[in-house]
FIKELO-232531 format. One record per residue (C-alpha): x, y, z; chain; residue number from 1; residue in three letters. Coordinates in nm, 3 decimals. Last residue first. Layout:
% FIKELO-232531
{rec {X Y Z} "A" NUM "ala"}
...
//
This chain:
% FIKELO-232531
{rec {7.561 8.730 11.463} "A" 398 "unk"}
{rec {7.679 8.668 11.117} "A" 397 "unk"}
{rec {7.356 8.645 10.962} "A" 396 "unk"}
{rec {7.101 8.761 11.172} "A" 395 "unk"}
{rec {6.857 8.546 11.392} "A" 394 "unk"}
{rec {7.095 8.633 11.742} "A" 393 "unk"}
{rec {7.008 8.982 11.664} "A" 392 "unk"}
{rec {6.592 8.916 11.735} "A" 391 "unk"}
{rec {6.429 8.897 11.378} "A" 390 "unk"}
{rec {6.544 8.878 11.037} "A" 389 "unk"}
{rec {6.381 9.155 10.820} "A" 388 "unk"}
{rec {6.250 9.349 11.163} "A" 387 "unk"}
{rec {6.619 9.377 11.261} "A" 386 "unk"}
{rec {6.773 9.493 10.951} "A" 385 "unk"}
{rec {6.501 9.752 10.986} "A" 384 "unk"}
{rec {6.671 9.831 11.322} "A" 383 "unk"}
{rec {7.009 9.746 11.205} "A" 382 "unk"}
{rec {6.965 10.024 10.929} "A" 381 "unk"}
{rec {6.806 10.231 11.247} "A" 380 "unk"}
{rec {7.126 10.233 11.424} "A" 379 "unk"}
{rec {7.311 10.326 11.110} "A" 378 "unk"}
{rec {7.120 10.641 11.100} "A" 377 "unk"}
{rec {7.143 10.759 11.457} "A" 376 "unk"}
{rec {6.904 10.661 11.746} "A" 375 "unk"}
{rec {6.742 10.819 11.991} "A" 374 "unk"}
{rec {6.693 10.670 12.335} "A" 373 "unk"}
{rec {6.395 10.841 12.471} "A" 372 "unk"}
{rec {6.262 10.884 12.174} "A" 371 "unk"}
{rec {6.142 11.240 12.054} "A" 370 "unk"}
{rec {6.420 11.276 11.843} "A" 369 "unk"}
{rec {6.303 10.977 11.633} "A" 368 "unk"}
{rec {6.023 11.172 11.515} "A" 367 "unk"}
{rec {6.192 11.457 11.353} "A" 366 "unk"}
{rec {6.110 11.353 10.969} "A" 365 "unk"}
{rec {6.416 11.401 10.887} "A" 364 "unk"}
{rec {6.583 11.102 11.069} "A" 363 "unk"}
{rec {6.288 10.864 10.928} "A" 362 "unk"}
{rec {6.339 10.950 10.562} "A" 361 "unk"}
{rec {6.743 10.942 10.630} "A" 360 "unk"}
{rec {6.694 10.567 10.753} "A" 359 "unk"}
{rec {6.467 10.472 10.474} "A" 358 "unk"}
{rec {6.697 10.583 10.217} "A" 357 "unk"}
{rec {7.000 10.369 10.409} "A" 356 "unk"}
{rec {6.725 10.125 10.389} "A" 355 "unk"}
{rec {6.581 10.094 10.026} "A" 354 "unk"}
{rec {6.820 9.847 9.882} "A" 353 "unk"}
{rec {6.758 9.637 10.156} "A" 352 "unk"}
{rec {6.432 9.630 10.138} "A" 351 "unk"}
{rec {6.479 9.575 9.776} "A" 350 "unk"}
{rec {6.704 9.271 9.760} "A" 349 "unk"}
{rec {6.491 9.079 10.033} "A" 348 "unk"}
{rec {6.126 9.151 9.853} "A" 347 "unk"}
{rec {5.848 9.228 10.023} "A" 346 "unk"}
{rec {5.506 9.060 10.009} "A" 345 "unk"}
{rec {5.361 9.087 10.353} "A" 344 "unk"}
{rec {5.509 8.773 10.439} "A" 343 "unk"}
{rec {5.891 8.930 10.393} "A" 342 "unk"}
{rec {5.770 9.211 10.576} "A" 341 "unk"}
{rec {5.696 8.980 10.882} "A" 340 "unk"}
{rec {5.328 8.937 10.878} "A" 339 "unk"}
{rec {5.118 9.059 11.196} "A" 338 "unk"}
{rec {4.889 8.731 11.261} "A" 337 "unk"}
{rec {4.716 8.880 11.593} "A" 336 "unk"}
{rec {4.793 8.606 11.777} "A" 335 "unk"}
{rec {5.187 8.657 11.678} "A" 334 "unk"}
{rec {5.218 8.974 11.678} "A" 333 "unk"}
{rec {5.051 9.042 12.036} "A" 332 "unk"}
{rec {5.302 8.766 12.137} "A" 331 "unk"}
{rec {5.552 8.966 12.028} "A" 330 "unk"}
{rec {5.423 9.287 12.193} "A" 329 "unk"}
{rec {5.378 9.076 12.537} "A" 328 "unk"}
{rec {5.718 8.988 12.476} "A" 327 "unk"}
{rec {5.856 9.308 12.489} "A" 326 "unk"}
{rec {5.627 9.425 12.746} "A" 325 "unk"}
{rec {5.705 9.143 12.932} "A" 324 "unk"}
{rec {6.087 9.268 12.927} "A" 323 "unk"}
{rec {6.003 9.619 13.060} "A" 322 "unk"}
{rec {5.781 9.432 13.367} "A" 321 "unk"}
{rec {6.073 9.216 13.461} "A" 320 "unk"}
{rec {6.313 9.526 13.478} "A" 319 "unk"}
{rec {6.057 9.772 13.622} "A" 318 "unk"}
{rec {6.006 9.516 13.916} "A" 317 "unk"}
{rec {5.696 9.322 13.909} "A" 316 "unk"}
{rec {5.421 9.416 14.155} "A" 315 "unk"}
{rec {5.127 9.547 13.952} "A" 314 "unk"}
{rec {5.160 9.262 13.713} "A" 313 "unk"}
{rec {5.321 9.302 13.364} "A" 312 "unk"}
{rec {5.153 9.212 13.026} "A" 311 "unk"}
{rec {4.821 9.390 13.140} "A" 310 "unk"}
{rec {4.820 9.733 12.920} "A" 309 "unk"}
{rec {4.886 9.920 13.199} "A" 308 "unk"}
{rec {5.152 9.679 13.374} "A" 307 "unk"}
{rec {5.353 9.745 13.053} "A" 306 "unk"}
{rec {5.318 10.101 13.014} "A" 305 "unk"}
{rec {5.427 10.138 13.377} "A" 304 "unk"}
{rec {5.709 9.930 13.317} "A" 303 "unk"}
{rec {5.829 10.117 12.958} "A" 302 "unk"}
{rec {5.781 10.457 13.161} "A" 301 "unk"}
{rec {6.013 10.315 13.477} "A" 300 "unk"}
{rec {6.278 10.190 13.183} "A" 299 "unk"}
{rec {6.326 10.541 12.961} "A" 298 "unk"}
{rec {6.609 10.520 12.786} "A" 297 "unk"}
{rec {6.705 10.178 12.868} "A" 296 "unk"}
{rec {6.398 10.037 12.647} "A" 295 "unk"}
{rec {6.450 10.207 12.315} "A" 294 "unk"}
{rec {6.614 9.936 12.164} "A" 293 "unk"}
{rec {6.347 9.610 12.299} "A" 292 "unk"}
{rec {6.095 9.837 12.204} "A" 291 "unk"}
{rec {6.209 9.929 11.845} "A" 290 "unk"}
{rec {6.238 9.547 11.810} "A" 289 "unk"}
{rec {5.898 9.471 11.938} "A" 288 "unk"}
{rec {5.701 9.771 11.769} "A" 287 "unk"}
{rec {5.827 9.771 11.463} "A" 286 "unk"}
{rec {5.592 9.505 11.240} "A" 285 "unk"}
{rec {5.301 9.653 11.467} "A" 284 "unk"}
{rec {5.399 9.995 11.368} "A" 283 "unk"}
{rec {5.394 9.859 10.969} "A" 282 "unk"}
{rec {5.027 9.712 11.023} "A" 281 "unk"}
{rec {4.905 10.063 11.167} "A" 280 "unk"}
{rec {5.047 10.207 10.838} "A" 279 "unk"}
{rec {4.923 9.990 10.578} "A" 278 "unk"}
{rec {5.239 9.802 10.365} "A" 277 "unk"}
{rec {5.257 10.056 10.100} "A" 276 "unk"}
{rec {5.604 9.906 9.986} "A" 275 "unk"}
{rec {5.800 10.287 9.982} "A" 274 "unk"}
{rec {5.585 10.480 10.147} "A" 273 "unk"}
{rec {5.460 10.270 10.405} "A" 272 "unk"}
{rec {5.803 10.145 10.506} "A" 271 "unk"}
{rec {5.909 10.539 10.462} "A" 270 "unk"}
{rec {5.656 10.605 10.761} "A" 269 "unk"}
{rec {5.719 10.323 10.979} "A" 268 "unk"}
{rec {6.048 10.446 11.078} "A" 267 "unk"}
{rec {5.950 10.768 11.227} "A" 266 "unk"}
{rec {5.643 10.668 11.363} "A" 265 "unk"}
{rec {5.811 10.337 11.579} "A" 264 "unk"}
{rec {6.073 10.629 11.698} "A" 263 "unk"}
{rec {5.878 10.890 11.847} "A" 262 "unk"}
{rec {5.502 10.985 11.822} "A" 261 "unk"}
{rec {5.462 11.354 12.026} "A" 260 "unk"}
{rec {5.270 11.502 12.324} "A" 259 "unk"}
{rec {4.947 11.713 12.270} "A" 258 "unk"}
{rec {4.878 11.487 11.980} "A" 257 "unk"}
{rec {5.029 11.188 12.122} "A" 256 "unk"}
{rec {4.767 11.190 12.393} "A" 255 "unk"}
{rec {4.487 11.312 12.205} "A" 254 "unk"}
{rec {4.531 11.049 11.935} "A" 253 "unk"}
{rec {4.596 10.789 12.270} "A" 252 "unk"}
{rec {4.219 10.887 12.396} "A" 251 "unk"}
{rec {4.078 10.876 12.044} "A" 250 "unk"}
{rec {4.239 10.529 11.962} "A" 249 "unk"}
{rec {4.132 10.410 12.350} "A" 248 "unk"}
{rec {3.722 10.531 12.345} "A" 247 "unk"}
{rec {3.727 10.351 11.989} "A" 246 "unk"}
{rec {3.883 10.051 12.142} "A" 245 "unk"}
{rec {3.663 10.066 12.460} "A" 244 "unk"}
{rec {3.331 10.107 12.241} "A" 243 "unk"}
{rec {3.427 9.806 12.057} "A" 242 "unk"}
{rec {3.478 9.566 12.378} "A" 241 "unk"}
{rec {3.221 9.673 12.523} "A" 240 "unk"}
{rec {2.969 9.679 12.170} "A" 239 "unk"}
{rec {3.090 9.297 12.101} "A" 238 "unk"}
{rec {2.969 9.301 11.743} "A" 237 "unk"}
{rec {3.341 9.199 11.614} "A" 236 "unk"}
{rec {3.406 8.939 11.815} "A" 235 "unk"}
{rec {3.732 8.806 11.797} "A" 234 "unk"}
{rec {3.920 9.128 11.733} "A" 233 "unk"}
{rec {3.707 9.330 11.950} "A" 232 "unk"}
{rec {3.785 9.062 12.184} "A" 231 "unk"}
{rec {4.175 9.039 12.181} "A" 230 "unk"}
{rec {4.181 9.443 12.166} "A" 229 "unk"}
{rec {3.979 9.493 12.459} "A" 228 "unk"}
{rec {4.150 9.516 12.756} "A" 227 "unk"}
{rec {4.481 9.602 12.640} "A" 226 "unk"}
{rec {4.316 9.891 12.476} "A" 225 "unk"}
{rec {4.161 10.011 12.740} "A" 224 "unk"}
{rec {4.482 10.031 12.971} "A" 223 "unk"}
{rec {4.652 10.164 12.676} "A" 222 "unk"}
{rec {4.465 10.426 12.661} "A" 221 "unk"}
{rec {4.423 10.525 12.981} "A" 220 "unk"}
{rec {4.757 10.563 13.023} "A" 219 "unk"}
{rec {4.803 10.763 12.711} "A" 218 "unk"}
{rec {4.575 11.013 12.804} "A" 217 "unk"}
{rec {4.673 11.068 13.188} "A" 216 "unk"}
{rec {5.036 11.085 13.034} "A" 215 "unk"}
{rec {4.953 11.320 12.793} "A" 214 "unk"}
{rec {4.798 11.572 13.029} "A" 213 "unk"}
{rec {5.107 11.533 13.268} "A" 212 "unk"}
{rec {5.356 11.625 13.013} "A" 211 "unk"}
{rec {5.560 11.377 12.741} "A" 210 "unk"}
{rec {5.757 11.574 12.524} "A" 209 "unk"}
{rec {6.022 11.327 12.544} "A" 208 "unk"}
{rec {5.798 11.034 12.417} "A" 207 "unk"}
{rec {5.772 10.788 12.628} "A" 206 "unk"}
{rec {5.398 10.825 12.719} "A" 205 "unk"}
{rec {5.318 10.962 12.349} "A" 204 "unk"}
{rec {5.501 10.674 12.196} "A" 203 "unk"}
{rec {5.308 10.379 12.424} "A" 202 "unk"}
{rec {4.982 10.608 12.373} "A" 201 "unk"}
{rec {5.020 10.609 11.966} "A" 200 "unk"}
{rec {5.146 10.274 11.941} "A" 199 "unk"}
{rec {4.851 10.126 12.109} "A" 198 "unk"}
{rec {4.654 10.281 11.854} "A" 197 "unk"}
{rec {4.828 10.174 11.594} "A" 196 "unk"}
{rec {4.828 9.865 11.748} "A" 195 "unk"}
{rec {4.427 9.873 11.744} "A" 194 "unk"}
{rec {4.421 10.011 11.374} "A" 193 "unk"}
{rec {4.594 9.691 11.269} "A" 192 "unk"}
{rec {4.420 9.443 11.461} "A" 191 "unk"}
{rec {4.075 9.615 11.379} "A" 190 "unk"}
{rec {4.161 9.620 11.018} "A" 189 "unk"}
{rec {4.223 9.236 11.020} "A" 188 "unk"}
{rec {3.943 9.172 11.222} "A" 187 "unk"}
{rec {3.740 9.295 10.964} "A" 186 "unk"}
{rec {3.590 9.658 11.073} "A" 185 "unk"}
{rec {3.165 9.623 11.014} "A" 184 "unk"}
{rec {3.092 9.733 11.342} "A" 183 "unk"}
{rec {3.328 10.000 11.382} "A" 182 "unk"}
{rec {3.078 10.264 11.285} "A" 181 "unk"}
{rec {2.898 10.132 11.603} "A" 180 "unk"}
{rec {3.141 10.318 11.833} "A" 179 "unk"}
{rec {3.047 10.644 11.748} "A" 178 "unk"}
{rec {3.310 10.952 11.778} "A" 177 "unk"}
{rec {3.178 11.265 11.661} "A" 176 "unk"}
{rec {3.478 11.503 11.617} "A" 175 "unk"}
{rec {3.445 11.872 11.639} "A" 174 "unk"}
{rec {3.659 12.223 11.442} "A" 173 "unk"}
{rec {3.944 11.915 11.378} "A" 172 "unk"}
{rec {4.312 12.028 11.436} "A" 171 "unk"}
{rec {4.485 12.015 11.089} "A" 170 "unk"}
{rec {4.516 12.402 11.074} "A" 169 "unk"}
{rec {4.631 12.390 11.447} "A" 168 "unk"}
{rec {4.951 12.265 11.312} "A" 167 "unk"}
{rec {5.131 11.941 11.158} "A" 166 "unk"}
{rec {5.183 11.807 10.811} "A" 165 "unk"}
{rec {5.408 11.439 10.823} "A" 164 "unk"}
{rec {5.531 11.353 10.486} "A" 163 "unk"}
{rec {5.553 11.017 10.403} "A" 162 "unk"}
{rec {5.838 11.056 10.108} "A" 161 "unk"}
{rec {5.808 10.819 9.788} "A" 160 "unk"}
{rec {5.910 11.103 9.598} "A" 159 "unk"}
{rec {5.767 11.191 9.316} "A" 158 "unk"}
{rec {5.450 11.010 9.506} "A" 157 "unk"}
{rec {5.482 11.288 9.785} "A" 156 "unk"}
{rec {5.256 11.102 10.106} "A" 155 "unk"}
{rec {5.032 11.266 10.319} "A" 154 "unk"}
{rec {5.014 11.217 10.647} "A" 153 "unk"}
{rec {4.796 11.470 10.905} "A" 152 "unk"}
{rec {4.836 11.626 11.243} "A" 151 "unk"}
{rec {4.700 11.854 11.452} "A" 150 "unk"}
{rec {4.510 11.574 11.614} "A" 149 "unk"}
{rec {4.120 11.484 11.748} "A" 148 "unk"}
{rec {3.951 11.300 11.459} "A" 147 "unk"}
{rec {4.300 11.141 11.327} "A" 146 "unk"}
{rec {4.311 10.922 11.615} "A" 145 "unk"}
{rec {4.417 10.677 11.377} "A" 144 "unk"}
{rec {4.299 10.353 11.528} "A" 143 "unk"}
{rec {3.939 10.297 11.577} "A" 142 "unk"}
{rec {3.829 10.247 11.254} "A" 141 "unk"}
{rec {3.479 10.459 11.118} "A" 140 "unk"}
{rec {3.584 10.828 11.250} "A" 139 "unk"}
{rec {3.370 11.091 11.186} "A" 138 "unk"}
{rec {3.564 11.391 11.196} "A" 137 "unk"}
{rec {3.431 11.786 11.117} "A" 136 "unk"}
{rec {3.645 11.987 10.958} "A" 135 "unk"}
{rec {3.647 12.388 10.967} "A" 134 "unk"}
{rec {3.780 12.506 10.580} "A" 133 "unk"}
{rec {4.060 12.724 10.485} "A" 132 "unk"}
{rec {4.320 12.623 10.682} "A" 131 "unk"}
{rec {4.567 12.785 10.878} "A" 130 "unk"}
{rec {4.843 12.663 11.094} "A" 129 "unk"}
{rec {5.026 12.380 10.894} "A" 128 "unk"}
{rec {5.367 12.501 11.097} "A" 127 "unk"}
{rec {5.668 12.411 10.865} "A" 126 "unk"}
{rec {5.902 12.187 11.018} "A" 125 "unk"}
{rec {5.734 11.994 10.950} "A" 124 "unk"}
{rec {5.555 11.976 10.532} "A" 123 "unk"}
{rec {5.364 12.217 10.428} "A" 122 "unk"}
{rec {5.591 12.305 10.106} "A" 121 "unk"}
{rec {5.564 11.915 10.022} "A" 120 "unk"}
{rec {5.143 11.943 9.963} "A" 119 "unk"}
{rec {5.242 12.181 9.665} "A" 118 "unk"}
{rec {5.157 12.536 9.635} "A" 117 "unk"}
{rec {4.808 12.688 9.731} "A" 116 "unk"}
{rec {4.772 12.836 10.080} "A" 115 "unk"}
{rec {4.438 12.767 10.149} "A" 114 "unk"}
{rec {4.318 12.471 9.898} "A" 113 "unk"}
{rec {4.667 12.338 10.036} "A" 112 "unk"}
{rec {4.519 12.321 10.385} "A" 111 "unk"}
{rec {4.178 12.212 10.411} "A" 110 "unk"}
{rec {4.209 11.972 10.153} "A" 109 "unk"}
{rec {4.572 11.831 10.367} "A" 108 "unk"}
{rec {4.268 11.803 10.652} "A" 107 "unk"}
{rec {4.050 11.637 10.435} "A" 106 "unk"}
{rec {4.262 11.384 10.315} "A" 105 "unk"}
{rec {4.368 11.282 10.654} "A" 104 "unk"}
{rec {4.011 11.236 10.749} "A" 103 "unk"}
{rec {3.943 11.025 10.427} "A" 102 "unk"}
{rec {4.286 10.814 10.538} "A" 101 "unk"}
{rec {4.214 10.777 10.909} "A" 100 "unk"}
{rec {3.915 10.602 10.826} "A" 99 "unk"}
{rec {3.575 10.728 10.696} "A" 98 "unk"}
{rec {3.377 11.034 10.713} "A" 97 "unk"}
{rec {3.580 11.347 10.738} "A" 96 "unk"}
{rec {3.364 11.606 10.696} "A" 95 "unk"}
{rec {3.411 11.966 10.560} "A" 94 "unk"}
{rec {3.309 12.308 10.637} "A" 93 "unk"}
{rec {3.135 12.573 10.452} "A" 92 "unk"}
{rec {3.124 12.504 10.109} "A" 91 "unk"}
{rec {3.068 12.727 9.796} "A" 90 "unk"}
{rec {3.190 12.470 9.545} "A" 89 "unk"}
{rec {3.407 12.403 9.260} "A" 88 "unk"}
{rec {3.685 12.517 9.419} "A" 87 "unk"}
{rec {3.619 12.184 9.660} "A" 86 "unk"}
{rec {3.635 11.958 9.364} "A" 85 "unk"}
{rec {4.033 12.111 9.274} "A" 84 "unk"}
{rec {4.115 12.108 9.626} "A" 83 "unk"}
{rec {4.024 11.700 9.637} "A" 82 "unk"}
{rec {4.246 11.683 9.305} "A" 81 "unk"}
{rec {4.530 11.846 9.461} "A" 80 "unk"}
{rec {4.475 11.623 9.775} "A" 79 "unk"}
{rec {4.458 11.280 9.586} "A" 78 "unk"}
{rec {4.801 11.380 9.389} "A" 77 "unk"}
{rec {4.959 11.481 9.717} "A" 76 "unk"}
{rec {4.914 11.099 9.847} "A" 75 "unk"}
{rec {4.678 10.931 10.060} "A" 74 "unk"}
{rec {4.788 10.608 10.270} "A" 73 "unk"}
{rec {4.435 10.402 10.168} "A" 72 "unk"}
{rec {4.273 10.599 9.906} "A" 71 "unk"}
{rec {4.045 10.903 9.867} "A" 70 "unk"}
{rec {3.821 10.948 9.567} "A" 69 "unk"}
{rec {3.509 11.002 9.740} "A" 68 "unk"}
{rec {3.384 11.373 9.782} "A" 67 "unk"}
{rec {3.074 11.427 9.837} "A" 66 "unk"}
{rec {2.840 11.691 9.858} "A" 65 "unk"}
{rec {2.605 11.755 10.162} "A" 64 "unk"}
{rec {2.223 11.876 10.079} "A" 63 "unk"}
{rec {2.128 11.975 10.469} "A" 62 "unk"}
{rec {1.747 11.984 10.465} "A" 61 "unk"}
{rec {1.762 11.832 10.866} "A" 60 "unk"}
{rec {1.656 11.474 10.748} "A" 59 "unk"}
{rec {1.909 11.493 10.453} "A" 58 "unk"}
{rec {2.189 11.599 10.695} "A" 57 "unk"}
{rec {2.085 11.270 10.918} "A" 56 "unk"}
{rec {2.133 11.011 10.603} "A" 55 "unk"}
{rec {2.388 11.157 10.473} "A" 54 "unk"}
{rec {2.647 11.029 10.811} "A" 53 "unk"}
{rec {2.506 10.662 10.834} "A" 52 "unk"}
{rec {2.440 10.723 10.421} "A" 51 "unk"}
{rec {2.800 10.683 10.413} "A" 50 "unk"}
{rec {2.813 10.298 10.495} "A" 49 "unk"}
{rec {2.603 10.240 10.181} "A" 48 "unk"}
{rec {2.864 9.942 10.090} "A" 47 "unk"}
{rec {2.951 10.123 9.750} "A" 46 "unk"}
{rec {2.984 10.490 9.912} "A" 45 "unk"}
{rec {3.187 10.391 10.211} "A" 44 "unk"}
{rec {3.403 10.145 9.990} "A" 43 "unk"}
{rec {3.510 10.436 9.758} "A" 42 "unk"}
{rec {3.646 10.636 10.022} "A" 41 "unk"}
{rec {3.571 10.938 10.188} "A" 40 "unk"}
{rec {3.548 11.312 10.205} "A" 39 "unk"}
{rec {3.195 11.499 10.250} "A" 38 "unk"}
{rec {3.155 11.810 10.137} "A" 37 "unk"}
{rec {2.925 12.043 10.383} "A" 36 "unk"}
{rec {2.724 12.361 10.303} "A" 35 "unk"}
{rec {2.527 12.438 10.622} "A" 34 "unk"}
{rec {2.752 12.554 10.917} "A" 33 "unk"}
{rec {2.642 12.794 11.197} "A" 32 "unk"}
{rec {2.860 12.624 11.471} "A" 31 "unk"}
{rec {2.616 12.473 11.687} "A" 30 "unk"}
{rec {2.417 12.358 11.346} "A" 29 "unk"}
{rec {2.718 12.161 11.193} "A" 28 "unk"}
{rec {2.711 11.956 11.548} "A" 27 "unk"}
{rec {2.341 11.923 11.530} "A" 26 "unk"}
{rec {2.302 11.761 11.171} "A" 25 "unk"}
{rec {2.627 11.503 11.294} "A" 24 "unk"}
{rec {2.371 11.420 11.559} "A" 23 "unk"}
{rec {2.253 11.069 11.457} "A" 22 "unk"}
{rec {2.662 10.947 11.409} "A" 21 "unk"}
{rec {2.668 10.956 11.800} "A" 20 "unk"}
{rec {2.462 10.617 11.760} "A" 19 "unk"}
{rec {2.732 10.517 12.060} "A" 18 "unk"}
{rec {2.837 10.763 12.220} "A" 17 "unk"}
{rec {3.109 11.032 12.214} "A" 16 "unk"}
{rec {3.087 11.403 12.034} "A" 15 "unk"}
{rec {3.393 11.519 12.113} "A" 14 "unk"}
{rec {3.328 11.904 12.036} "A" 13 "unk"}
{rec {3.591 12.235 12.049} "A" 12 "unk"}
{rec {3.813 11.981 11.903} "A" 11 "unk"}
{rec {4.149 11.957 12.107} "A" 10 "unk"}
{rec {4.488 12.125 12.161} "A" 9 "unk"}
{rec {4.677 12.149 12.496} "A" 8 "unk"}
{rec {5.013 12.348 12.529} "A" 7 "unk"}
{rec {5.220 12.211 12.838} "A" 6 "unk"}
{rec {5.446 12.352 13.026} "A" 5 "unk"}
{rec {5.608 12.082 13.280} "A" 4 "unk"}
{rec {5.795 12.297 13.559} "A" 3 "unk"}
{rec {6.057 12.141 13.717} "A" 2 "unk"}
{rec {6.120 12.133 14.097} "A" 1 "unk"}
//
């Protein structure tokens, strides 16, 4: 028999209810922290939405700076400036108040302001492990996962290279994980962040790292997701249907955390980089084709997915379930309005121009080796050449 090792990181808190938000006060006090900055976005502070997590550290004499210059897909240029607010200040811990972006900004905070340098000299293989500052994660979308992983994306504008920063030093200290932050999430943000999500526990299941822990994760994930993705979509009060997205993205960030992303990460990344399409909308733009690739490498894990998530029924055959999940994804697309890149804005002549870049971007980044069928560079040219088009018999000369 083979013996599945695997190495399980989490928060030392998952604070997870709704109003959870009330408590953020508590969760500094359990750990003996005081002197809080706050990362975010601009919209947070302008729509009041930050005084949800102020609000309570006021009430307990907490005085929390913050720090709100973050923007969507954060780059090293947004870090070095974050490190250069934190010297300022005799801080204790940080919180990540926002989407995955804030949170991802405070974790690269946390670890350049430690080791100095440039954001690219942390980048995998290199083991993020240390970081000056604990973090705290409030998530407001329920997508990243960010609030529970050893992970974090920051992108080198000289570049235009997603970099992905792993180790413990990224690992949030606690995460408080309220379902009414989500509230306000246009549907077009809740799509998104919920096929990222989805992504994250379909990668994480079929990922070759895959262990037992992962797999209870990412099942249940998807299984909640699939549940409640069309509703939270459509109604965006519906508290069921919101708290079983948020319960899903943190559920599938765990999973793929303690597991891996594969393919659909690795090629999304340089799409974001390069045309700053958001990244949850880019993995939704993949997802079929890479699918429909990766399938024979891993055909009883693509089923089980499938009948999770409620494309398949509990008695089709692997085969017939694997090829709902493929159109179950495109249908998914298609309700959800996920723009083809050329919709998003893209132009022919410079996706294609970018590709072959693209395709060495994704290689190095060490994700697609985690697929169960991995590719090689001029397999995922035709991938992207794929996602321009659509299915092979769409392409020019097919």
């Amino acid at each position: 028999m083979t013996t599945v090792t695997a190495n399980i990181a989490s928060p030392r808190i998952l604070l997870v209810a709704g109003g959870a938000v009330k408590q953020v006060a508590d969760v500094l006090a359990k750990f003996g922290l005081s002197r809080p900055l706050v990362v975010t976005d601009p919209f947070m502070v302008k729509s009041g939405l930050v005084r949800a997590c102020l609000d309570p550290l006021e009430a307990a004499g907490i005085q929390a700076a913050v720090f709100s210059d973050t923007v969507p897909e954060p780059d090293d240029t947004i870090i070095e400036a974050g490190v250069a607010e934190l010297n300022q200040g005799s801080y204790d811990c940080m919180i990540g108040f926002g989407g995955g972006s804030p949170i991802d900004t405070a974790k690269a905070m946390a670890i350049l302001s430690q080791g100095g340098g440039k954001m690219r000299d942390y980048k995998v293989p290199f083991a993020a492990d240390i970081a000056r500052l604990p973090i705290i994660a409030i998530p407001t979308t329920a997508g990243t996962g960010s609030e529970c992983t050893r992970f974090t994306v920051i992108t080198d504008h000289e570049r235009d290279e997603k970099m992905l920063i792993a180790g413990l030093g990224c690992l949030p200290l606690a995460a408080i994980v309220d379902y009414e932050l989500t509230f306000t999430v246009p549907p077009r943000t809740t799509a998104d962040t919920g096929i990222d999500s989805f992504t994250h526990a379909l990668e994480a299941y079929v990922s070759k790292r895959a262990n037992p822990f992962s797999d209870a994760l990412a099942l249940a994930a998807m299984e909640l997701i699939g549940k409640n993705l069309r509703t939270a979509c459509a109604e965006p009060r519906n508290a069921i249907a919101r708290e079983g997205m948020m319960i899903g993205a943190t559920q599938a960030g765990l999973a793929f955390s303690n597991s891996s992303v594969a393919l659909v990460h690795g090629m999304s990344r340089p799409i974001g980089a390069h045309f700053h399409v958001p990244h949850g909308l880019s993995n939704a733009m993949l997802m079929p084709a890479i699918t429909r690739f990766s399938l024979s490498g891993a055909p009883g894990r693509y089923a089980e997915a499938s009948r999770r998530v409620g494309f398949a029924a509990a008695h089709d055959s692997d085969a017939v379930a694997g090829a709902k999940l493929i159109t179950g994804l495109e249908a998914w697309n298609k309700e959800l309005s996920v723009p083809t890149p050329s919709e998003f804005g893209i132009k022919e002549a410079d996706w294609f121009g970018k590709m072959e870049l693209m395709a060495q971007q994704a290689l190095g980044s060490g994700s697609p080796n985690n697929n169960p069928r991995v590719p090689d560079a001029t397999e995922i040219m035709a991938l992207y050449r794929e996602v321009w088009y659509g299915a092979a018999s769409n392409q020019p000369g097919a």
